[in-house]
Each structure stands twice: as structure tokens, then as C-alpha cells.
C-alpha positions as CSV (number, residue, x, y, z in Angstrom):
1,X,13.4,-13.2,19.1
2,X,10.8,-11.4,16.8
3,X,11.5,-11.4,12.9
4,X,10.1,-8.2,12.0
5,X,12.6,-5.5,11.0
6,X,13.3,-2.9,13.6
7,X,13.9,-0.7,10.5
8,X,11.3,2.1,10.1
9,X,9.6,2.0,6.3
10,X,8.7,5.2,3.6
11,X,5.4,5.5,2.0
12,X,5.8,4.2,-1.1
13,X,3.8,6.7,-3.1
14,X,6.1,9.0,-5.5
15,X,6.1,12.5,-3.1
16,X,5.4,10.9,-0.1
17,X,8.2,10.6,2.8
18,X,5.9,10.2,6.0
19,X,6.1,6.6,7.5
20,X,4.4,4.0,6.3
21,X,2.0,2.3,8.2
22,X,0.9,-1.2,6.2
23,X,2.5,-3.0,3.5
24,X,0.4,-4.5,1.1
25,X,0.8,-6.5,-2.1
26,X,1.7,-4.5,-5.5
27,X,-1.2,-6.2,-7.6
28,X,-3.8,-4.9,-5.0
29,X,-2.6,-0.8,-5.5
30,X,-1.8,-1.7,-9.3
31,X,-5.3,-1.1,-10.2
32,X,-5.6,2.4,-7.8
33,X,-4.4,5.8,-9.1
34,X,-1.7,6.1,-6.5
35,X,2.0,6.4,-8.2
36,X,4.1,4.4,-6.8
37,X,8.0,5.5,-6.7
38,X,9.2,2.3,-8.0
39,X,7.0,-0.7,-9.5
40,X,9.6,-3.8,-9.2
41,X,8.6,-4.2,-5.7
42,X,6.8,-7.4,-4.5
43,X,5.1,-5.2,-1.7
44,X,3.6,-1.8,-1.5
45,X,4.7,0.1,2.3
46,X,1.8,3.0,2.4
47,X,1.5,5.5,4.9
48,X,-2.2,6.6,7.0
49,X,-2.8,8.5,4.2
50,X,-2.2,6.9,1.5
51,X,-3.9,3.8,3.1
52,X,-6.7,5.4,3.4
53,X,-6.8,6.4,-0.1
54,X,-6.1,3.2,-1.3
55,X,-9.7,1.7,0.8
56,X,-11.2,4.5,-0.7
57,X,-10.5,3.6,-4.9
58,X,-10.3,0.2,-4.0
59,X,-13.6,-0.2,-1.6
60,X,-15.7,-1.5,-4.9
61,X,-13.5,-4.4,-5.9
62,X,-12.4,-5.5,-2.6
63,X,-16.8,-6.1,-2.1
64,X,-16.9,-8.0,-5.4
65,X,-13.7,-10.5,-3.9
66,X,-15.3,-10.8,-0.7
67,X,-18.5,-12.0,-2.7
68,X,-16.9,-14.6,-4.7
């Protein structure tokens, strides 16, 4: 029996109402200019789009982790 929800997920991103397609912690799209609907969440659900936006702002800092 798999844990996941069955439950389909909303973009996250104030405006947004397409499905989301990955969830990922609030601290990592904190730092992006994406607005998020609500910021008392533990994760972020974010759509293609938005995804891809977030890689995008975030492509800079995520190199300097993987570094040290």
C-alpha cells in the first residue's frame, strides 16, 4: 500500500492554480522572488512553471552548496 496521497496538489505561488509538480522545502524558495500564497507551510508544492523559475533564481546558490 503506497503512502503518498492520491490527492492532486496547487502551485503554491499567489495567482497560480495549475498543478503542482514538486514539493520542495520553504527555506529553499524563501530566498527566490516567487510569492508564495501562504508562508506557514513546512513545504512549497510548485507547478512546471514555477519550478522552473525557481532553478532559474536559484541556479547560483544551489552551485555554491554543492561546492561546500
Amino acid at each position: 500500500m503506497a503512502k503518498h496521497s492520491t490527492e492532486t496538489k496547487i502551485c503554491d505561488v499567489e495567482g497560480c492554480d495549475k498543478e503542482a509538480e514538486r514539493s520542495l522545502n520553504i527555506k529553499q524558495v524563501a530566498d527566490t522572488d516567487l510569492k508564495l500564497k501562504t508562508t506557514d507551510l513546512r513545504s512549497v508544492h510548485l507547478c512546471k512553471e514555477h519550478y522552473k523559475a525557481y532553478k532559474k533564481e536559484s541556479k547560483t546558490s544551489r552551485e555554491l552548496d554543492s561546492v561546500y
